[in-house]
N, C-alpha and C positions, 0 to 999 in steps of 0.2 A: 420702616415705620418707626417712627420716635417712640420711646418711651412711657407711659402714662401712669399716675397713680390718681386713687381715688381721692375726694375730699369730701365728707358729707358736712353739712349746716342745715341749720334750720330756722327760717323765714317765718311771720305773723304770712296768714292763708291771703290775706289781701294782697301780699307782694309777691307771694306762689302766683297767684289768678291773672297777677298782672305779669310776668314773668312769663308764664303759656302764653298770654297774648301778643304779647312783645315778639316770642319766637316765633308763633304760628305767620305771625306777617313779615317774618326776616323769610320764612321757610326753612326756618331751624328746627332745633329740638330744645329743650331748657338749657341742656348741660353743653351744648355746643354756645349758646348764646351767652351763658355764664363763663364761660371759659374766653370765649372772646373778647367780656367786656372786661375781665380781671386781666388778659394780657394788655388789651390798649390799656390799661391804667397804670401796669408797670410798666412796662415801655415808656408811656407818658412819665410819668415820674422817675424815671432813671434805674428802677430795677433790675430789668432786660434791655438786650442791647435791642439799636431798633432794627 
């Protein structure tokens, strides 16, 4: 299993609200859904390899 560390932020309650809902219809969680749209974005933009 790879490695993880934490990263905490904090969001206006609106983009939290929207954020639950966005996961609940992937059938995620927040932080699985966070986590996957921050890699496709570095990936995307050449951060991580793809």
């Amino acid at each position: 299993m790879a490695k993880t560390s934490a990263i905490s932020v904090r969001v206006p309650d609106n983009v939290k609200a929207a954020a639950e809902k966005a996961a609940a219809a992937d059938s995620r969680s927040v932080a699985s859904l966070v986590e996957k749209l921050l890699t496709d974005f570095l990936r995307k933009n050449g951060y991580l390899e793809k």
